[in-house]
C-alpha positions as CSV (number, residue, x, y, z in Angstrom):
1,X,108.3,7.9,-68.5
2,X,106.2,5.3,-67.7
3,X,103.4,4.6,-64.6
4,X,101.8,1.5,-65.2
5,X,101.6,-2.0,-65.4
6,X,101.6,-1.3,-69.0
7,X,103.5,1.4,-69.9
8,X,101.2,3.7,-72.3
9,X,104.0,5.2,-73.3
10,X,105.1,2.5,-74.8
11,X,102.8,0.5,-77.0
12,X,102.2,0.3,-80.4
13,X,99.0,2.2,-80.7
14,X,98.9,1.3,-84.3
15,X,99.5,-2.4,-84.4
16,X,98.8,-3.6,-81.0
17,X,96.1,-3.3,-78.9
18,X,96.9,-0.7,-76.2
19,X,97.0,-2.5,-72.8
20,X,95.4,-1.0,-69.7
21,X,96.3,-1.3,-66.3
22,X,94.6,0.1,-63.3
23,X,97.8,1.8,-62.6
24,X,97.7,3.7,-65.1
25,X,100.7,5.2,-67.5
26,X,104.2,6.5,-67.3
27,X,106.2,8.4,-67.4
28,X,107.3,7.7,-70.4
29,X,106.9,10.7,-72.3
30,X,105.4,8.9,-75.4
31,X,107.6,6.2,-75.8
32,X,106.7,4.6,-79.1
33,X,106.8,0.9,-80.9
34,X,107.8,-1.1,-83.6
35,X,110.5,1.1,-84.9
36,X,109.7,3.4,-82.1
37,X,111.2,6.5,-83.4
38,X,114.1,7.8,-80.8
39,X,112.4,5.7,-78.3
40,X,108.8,7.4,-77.7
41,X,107.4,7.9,-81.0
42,X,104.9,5.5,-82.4
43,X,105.6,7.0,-86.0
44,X,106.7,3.6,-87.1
45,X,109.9,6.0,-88.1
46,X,113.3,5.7,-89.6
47,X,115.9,5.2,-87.0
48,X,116.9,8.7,-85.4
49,X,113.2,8.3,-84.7
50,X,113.3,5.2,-85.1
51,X,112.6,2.4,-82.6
52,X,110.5,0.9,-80.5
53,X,106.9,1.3,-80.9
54,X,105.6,-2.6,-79.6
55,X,105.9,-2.6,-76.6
56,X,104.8,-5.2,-73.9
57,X,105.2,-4.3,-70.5
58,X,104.9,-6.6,-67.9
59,X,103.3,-5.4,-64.5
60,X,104.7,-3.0,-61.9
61,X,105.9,-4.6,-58.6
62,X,105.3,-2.9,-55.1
63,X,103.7,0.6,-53.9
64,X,105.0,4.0,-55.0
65,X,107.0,5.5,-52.6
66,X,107.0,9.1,-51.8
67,X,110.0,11.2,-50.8
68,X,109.0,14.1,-48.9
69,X,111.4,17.2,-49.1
70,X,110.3,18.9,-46.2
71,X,110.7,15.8,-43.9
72,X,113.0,13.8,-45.5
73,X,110.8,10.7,-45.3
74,X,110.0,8.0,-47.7
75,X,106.4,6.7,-47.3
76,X,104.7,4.7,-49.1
77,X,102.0,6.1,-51.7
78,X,98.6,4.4,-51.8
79,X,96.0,4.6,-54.6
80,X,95.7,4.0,-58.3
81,X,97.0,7.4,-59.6
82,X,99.1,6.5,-62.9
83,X,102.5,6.9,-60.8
84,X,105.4,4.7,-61.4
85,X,105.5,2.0,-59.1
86,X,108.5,0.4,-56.6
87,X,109.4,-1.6,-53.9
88,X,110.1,0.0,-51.3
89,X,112.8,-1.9,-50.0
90,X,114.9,-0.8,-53.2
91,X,114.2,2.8,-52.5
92,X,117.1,4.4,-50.2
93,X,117.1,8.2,-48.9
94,X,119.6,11.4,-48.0
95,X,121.8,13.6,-49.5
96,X,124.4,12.8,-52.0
97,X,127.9,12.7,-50.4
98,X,129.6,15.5,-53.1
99,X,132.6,15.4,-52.6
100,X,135.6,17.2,-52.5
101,X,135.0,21.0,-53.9
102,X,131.3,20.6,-53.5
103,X,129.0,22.5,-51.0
104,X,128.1,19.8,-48.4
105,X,124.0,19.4,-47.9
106,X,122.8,19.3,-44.9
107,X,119.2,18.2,-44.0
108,X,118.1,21.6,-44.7
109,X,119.1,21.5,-47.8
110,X,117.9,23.2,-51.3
111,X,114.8,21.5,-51.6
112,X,114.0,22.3,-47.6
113,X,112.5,25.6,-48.8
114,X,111.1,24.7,-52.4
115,X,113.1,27.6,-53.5
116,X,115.3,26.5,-56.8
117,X,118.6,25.5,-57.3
118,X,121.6,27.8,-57.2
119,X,122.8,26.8,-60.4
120,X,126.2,26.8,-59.5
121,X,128.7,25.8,-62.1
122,X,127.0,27.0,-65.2
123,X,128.6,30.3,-65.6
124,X,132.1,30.4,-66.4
125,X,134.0,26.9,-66.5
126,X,130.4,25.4,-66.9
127,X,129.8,21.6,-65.6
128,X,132.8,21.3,-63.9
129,X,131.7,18.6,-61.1
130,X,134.2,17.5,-58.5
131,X,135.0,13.8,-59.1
132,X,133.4,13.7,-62.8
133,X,134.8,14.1,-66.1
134,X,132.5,16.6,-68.4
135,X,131.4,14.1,-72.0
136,X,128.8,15.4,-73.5
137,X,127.0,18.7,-72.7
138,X,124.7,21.3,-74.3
139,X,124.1,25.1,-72.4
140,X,121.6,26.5,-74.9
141,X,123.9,29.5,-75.6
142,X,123.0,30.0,-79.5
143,X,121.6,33.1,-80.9
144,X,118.2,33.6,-79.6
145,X,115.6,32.3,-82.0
146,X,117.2,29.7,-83.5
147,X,117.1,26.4,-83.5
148,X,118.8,23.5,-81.4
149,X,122.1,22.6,-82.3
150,X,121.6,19.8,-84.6
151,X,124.9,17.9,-84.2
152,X,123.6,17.3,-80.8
153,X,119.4,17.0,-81.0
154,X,117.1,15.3,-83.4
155,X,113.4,15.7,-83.9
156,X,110.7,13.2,-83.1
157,X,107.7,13.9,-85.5
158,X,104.0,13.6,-85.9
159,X,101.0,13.5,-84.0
160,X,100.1,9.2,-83.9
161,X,99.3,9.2,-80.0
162,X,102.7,7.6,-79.7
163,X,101.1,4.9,-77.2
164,X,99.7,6.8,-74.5
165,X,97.0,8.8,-76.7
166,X,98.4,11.5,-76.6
167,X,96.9,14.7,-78.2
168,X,100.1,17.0,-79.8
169,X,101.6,16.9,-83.0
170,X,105.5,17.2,-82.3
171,X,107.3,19.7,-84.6
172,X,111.0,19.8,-85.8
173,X,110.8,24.1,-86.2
174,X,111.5,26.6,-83.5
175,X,108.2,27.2,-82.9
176,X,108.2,24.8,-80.9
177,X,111.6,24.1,-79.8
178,X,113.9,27.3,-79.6
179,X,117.1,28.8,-78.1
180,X,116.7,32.0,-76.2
181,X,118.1,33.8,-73.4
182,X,120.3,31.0,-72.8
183,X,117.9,28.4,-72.6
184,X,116.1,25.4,-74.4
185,X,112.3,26.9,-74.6
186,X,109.7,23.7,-75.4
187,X,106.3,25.3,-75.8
188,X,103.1,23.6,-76.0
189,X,100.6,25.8,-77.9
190,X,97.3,25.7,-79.5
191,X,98.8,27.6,-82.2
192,X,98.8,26.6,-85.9
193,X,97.8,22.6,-85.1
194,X,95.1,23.0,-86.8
195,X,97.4,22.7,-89.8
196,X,98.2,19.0,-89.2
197,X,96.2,16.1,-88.7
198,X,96.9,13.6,-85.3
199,X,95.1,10.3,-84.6
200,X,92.0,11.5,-83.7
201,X,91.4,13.8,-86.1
202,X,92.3,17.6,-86.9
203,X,95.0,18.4,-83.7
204,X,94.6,20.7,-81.3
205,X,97.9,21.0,-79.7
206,X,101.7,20.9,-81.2
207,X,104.8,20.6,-79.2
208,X,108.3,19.2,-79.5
209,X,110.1,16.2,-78.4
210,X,114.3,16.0,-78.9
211,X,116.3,13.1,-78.8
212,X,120.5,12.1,-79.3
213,X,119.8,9.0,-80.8
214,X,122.4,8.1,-83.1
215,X,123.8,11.6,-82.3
216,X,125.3,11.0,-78.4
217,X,124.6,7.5,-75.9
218,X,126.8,6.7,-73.0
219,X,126.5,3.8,-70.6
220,X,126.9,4.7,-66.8
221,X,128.0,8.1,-65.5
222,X,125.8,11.0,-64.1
223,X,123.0,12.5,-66.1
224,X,121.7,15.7,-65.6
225,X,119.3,18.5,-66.6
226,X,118.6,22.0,-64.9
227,X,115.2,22.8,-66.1
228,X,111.8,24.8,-65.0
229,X,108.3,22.7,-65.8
230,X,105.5,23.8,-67.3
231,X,101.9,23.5,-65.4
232,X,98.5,22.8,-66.0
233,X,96.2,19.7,-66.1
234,X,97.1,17.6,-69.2
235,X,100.4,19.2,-69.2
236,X,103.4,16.4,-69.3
237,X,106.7,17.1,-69.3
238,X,110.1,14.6,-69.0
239,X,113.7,14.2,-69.5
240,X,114.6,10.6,-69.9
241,X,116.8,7.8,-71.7
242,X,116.3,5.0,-73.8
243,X,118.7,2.4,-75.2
244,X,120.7,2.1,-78.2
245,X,118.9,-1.4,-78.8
246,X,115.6,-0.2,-79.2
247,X,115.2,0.0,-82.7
248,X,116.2,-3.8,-83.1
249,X,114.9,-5.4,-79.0
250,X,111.9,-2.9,-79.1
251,X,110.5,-1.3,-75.8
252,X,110.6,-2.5,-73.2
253,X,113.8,-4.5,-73.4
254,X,115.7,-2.0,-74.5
255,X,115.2,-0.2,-71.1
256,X,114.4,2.8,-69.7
257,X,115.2,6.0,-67.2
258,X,113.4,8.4,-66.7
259,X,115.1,11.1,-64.1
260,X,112.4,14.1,-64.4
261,X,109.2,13.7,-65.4
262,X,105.4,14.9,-63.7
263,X,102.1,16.0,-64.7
264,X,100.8,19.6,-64.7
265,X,98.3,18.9,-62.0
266,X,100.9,17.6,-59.2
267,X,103.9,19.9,-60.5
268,X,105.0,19.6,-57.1
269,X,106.1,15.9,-57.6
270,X,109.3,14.5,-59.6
271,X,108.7,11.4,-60.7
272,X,112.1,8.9,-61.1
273,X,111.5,5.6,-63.1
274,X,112.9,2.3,-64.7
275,X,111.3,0.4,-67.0
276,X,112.3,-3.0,-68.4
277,X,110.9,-6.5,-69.1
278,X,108.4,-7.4,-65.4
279,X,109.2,-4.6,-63.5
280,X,109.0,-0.9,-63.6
281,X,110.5,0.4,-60.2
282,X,109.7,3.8,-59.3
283,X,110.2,6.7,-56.5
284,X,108.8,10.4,-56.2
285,X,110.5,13.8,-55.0
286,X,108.1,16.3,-53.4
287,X,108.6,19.9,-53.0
288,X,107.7,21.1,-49.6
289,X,105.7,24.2,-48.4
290,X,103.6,24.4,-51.6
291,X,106.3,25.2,-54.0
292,X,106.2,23.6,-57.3
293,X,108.9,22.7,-60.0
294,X,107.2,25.6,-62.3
295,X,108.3,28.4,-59.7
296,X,112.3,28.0,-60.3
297,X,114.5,26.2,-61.8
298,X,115.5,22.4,-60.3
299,X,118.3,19.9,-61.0
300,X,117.4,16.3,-61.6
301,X,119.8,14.0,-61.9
302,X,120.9,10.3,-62.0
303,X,124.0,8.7,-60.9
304,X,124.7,5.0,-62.5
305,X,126.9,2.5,-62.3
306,X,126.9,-1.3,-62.8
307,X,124.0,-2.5,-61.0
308,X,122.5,0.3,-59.3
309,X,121.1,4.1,-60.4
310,X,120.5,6.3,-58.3
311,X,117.9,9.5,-58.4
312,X,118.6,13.2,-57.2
313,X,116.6,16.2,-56.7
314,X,119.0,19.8,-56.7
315,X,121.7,17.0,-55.3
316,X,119.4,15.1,-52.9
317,X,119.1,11.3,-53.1
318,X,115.4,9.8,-53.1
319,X,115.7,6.8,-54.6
320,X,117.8,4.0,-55.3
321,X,117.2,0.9,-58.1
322,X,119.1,-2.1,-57.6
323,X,119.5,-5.1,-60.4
324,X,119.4,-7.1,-57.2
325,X,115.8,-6.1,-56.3
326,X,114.1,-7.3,-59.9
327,X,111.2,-9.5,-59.0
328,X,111.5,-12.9,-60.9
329,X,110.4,-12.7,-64.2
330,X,111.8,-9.0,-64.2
331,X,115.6,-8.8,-66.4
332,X,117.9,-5.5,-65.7
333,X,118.5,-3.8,-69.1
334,X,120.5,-1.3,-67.7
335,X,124.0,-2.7,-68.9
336,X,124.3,-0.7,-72.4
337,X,124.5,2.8,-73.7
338,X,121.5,5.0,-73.7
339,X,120.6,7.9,-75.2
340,X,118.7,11.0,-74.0
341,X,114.7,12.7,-75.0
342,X,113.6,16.1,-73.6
343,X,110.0,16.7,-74.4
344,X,106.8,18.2,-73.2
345,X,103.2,16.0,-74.2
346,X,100.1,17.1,-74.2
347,X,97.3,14.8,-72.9
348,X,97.2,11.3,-72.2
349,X,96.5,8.3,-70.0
350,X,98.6,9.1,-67.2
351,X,97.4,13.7,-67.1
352,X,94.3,13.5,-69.2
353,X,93.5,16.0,-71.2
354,X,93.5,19.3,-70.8
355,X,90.6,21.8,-70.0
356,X,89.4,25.1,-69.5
357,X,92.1,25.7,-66.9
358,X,94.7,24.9,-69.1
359,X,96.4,28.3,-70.3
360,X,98.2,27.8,-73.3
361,X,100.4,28.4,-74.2
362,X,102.9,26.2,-71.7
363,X,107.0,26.4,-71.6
364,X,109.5,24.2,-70.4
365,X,112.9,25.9,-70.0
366,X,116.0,23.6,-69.8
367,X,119.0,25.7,-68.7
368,X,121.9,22.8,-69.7
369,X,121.8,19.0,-69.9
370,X,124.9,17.5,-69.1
371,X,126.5,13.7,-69.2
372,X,129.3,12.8,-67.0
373,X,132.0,10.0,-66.3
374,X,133.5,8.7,-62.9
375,X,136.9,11.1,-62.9
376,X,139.9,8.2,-62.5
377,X,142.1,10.4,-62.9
378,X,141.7,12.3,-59.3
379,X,143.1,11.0,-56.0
């Protein structure tokens, strides 16, 4: 979840000096340090928080480049905004070839419109994908009002900054984090922070951030999440991985991908990102004719195999990381199992904070995450 040269996410706010680039932070929703708990949390935690809050990220190669939905181009992105950066040359653009027993896209596809996904295959016989075998999954179909299923989810907690200053205290109750109507329902509230004290002082915001570390990893496959942002300035939401190393390599050689991820102000744009030692490659989805990722509900994915990943908006391919790209002095980390985070932050170096038109409180609905493997077993 990372945008800079120095991913804010991503350092040890506690016992290193946060480093600032003029590109500034990720999309790393809070990635933390030393014992960077789950991955983003600078708690100093326990393992299932637990790792990586030191982090030393080298600088971005390259200009962002832009995927435009409504014209199908890739352009590259000037200015110093906070976006993840890339190389263009690495960045490759179309529609996903989907296979047998999957509705073909044409250029007109989902995304042509800005309307949301059709959510096809999360009814009955949910996640079934031609060509992938179903290994991990979780729909959100508990009882409304109660909590995530904690064989699957773990809790990030406290309020530290976790390397990007951020401004919420994350929660481990369903007031923050909650199943109803079939959904995962992240809120980011003003409600009761009062009650618990951040890193600058009384808080002012709480929130939630889940993780499946130690829970669930996998290494390559197709990750996915159908979810609906939340909007306003200083609002920050992602769905990303870390790897399993992190609590002993630390952040970032322990890697990172982060598949949907924006900022309240530009809820337009999907950010996709890699992070690792030199290098933190980067592409962006935009919605066209004004729609944003808070109107519907979207499908981000990735698709990885040995070597490459490649990023999906509702099935449409904007960007493509290669291990053969990385600059020199850049190493590919992307070779191990990695878990997965779901969280919403509030404030920070990349958004800001928030201000008087910020309504609170915010949602983030998640309708299913989902982890897949190549299917071998099919012609």
């Amino acid at each position: 979840m990372s945008k800079t040269d120095v991913d804010p996410r991503h350092k040890d706010m506690l016992n290193q000096a946060l480093l600032v680039s003029t590109v500034a932070c990720g999309l790393v929703t809070g990635l933390v340090a030393a014992g960077c708990s789950g991955g983003n949390s600078a708690e100093g935690g326990t393992a299932g928080a637990g790792s990586a809050q030191a982090q030393d990220d080298a600088g971005a190669s390259g200009h962002p480049t832009a995927f435009d939905a409504a014209t199908g181009d890739n352009a590259a992105a000037g200015g110093d905004h906070l976006a993840p950066t890339a190389d263009a040359s690495t960045q490759t653009t179309g529609a996903r070839d989907t296979g047998v027993g999957e509705a073909a896209l044409t250029e007109s596809g989902p995304s042509e419109t800005g309307a949301g996904d059709t959510g096809q295959g999360d009814a009955s016989g949910a996640g079934a994908l031609a060509g992938w075998k179903l290994t991990w999954s979780d729909e959100f179909n508990g009882p409304d009002g109660s909590a995530v299923d904690p064989t699957k989810w773990k809790h990030d907690v406290g309020g530290s900054g976790w390397g990007n200053n951020e401004l919420e205290y994350y929660t481990d109750g369903t007031q923050n984090a909650v199943v109803q109507g079939g959904y995962l329902v992240i809120t980011a509230t003003k409600q009761g922070a009062s009650q618990y004290h951040c890193s600058y002082g009384t808080c002012q915001y709480t929130s939630a951030r889940l993780l499946t570390e130690g829970l669930f990893s996998q290494q390559y496959g197709r990750f996915e999440a159908r979810v609906q942002m939340p909007t306003g300035k200083g609002i920050w939401p992602a769905v990303w991985m870390m790897g399993d190393d992190i609590s002993t390599v630390g952040w970032p050689k322990c890697g990172e991908i982060d598949f949907m991820e924006t900022i309240g102000t530009d809820i337009s744009t999907n950010h996709g990102s890699l992070h690792m030692p030199g290098d933190n490659p980067s592409g962006t989805f935009k919605l066209p004719n004004g729609a944003t990722f808070a109107d519907a509900f979207h499908t981000f994915s990735i698709e990885w195999e040995p070597g490459t990943i490649r990023f999906y908006v509702d099935d449409q391919l904007y960007e493509t990381q290669l291990r053969s790209s990385v600059p020199a002095g850049g190493t590919w980390e992307f070779e191990q199992p990695f878990f997965l985070l779901v969280n919403v932050a509030v404030g920070g170096s990349w958004p800001g904070s928030p201000d008087s038109t910020t309504v609170f409180p915010q949602t983030m609905k998640v309708d299913w995450v989902r982890v897949y493997q190549k299917d071998t077993t099919e012609p």
